[in-house]
C-alpha positions in Angstrom: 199.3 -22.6 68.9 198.3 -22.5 65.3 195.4 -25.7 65.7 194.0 -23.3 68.9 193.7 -20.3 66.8 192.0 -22.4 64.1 189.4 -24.0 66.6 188.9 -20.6 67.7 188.4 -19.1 64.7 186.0 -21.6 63.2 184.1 -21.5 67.2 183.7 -17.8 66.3 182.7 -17.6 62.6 180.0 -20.6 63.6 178.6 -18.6 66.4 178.8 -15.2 64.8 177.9 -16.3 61.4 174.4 -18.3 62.7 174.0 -16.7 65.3 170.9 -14.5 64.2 169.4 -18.1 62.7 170.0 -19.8 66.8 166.6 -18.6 67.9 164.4 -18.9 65.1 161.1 -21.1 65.2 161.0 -22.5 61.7 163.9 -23.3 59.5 165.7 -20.7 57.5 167.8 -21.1 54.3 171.4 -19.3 53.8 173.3 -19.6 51.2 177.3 -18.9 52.8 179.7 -17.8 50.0 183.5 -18.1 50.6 186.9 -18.8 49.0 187.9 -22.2 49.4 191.6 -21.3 47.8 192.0 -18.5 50.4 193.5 -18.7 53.4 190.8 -16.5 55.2 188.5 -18.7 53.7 189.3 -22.4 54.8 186.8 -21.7 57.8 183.7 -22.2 54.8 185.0 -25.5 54.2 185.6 -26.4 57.5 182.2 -25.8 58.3 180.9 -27.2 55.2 182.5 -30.4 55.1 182.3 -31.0 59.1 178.7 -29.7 59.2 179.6 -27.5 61.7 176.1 -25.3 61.0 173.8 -27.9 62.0 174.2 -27.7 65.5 172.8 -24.4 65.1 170.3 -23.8 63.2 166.7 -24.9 63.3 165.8 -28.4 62.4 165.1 -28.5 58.7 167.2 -25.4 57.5 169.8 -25.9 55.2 173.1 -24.0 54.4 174.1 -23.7 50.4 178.1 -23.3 49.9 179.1 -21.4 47.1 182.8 -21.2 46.2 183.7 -18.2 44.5 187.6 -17.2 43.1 186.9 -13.2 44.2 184.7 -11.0 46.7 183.1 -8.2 44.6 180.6 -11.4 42.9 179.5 -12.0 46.6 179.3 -8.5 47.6 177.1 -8.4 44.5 175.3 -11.4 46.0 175.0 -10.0 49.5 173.2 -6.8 48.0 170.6 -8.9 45.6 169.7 -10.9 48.6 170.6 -13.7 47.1 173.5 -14.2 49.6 173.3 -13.8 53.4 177.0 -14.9 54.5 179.9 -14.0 52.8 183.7 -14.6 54.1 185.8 -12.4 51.9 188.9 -10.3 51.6 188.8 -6.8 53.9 188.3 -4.1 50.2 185.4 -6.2 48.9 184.2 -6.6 52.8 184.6 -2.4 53.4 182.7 -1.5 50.0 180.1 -4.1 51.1 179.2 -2.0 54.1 179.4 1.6 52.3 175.8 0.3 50.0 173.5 0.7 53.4 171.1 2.2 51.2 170.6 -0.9 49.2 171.2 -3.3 51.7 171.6 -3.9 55.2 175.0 -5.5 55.3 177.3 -6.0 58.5 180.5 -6.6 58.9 182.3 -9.2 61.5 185.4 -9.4 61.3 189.0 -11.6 62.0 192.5 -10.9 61.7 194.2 -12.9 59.7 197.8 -12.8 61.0 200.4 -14.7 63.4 202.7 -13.3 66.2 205.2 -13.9 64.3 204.7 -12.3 61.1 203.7 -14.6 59.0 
């Protein structure tokens, strides 16, 4: 039960995360910040290390990974532009969405708990 939800999960964030990069003409770079000693963030390392993003994207783009140990640096990174995919934590996430007026920042989001309460 818990490998399907994984293979679901990391189906979704691929197709949700790229998704606006599927179409594109020429190659686009994104840099795709995440917690790799999260939980809720395993799926960046799943697609980073599997190269998950490849089959998606425009020949020639390319995908930077940054690590980070919190959200607010990335929300501060999604804001500059220096950023365009972030998996974090659901506070940083919600304050990320309340700056429309500096940046266009949307928010897709995943559950992170099991039927049985773990």
């Amino acid at each position: 039960m818990l490998t399907v939800k994984i293979r679901s999960l990391i189906a979704g964030a691929i197709l949700i995360l790229f998704n606006t990069s599927i179409f594109a003409a020429e190659a686009v770079n994104i840099t795709y910040g995440y917690h790799p000693y999260w939980t809720g963030g395993w799926n960046g390392v799943i697609i980073k290390h599997k190269e998950l993003h490849k089959k998606y994207l425009p020949p020639g783009s390319t995908v930077k990974f940054e690590a980070h140990l919190t959200g607010p640096p990335m929300v501060n990174a999604l804001l500059a532009d220096k950023m365009q995919i972030g998996t974090m934590g659901d506070l940083p996430s919600l304050v990320a969405t309340t700056k429309r007026n500096i940046a266009d920042i949307r928010l897709v989001s995943t559950p992170m708990f099991s039927s049985e309460g773990e």
